[in-house]
C-alpha positions in Angstrom: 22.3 12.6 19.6 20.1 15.0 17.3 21.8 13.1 14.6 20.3 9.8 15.5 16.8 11.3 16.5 17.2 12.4 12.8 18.3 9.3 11.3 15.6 7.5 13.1 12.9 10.1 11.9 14.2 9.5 8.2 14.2 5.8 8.5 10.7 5.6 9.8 9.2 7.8 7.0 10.7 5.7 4.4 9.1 2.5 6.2 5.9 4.5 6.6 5.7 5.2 2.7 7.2 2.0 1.7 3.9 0.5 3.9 1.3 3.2 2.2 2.5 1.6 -0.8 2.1 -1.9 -0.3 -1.6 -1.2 1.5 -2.4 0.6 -1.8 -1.2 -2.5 -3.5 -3.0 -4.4 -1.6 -6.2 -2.4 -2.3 -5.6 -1.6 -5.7 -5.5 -5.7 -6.5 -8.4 -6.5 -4.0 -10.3 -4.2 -6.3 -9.1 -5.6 -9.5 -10.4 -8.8 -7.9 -13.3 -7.9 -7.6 -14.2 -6.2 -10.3 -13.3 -9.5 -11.9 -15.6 -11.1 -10.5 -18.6 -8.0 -11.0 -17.6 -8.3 -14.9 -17.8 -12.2 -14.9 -21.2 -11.7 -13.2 -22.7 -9.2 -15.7 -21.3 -11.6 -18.3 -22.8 -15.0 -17.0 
């Protein structure tokens, strides 16, 4: 039984830092975006 609590535990950390990651993505290229679009601003 503890085994499985543990398992569980494990397997949801791993999830929960897989996610963090791919929300970090996600922020990291909404900023690229748009600082894009700032740097096309300043050069137009």
């Amino acid at each position: 039984m503890l085994f499985i609590i543990r398992y569980k535990k494990e397997r949801f950390l791993s999830f929960l830092k897989r996610f963090k990651k791919s929300v970090n993505k996600k922020k990291l290229i909404n900023n690229i975006k748009k600082n894009k679009y700032k740097i096309l601003k300043k050069i137009k």
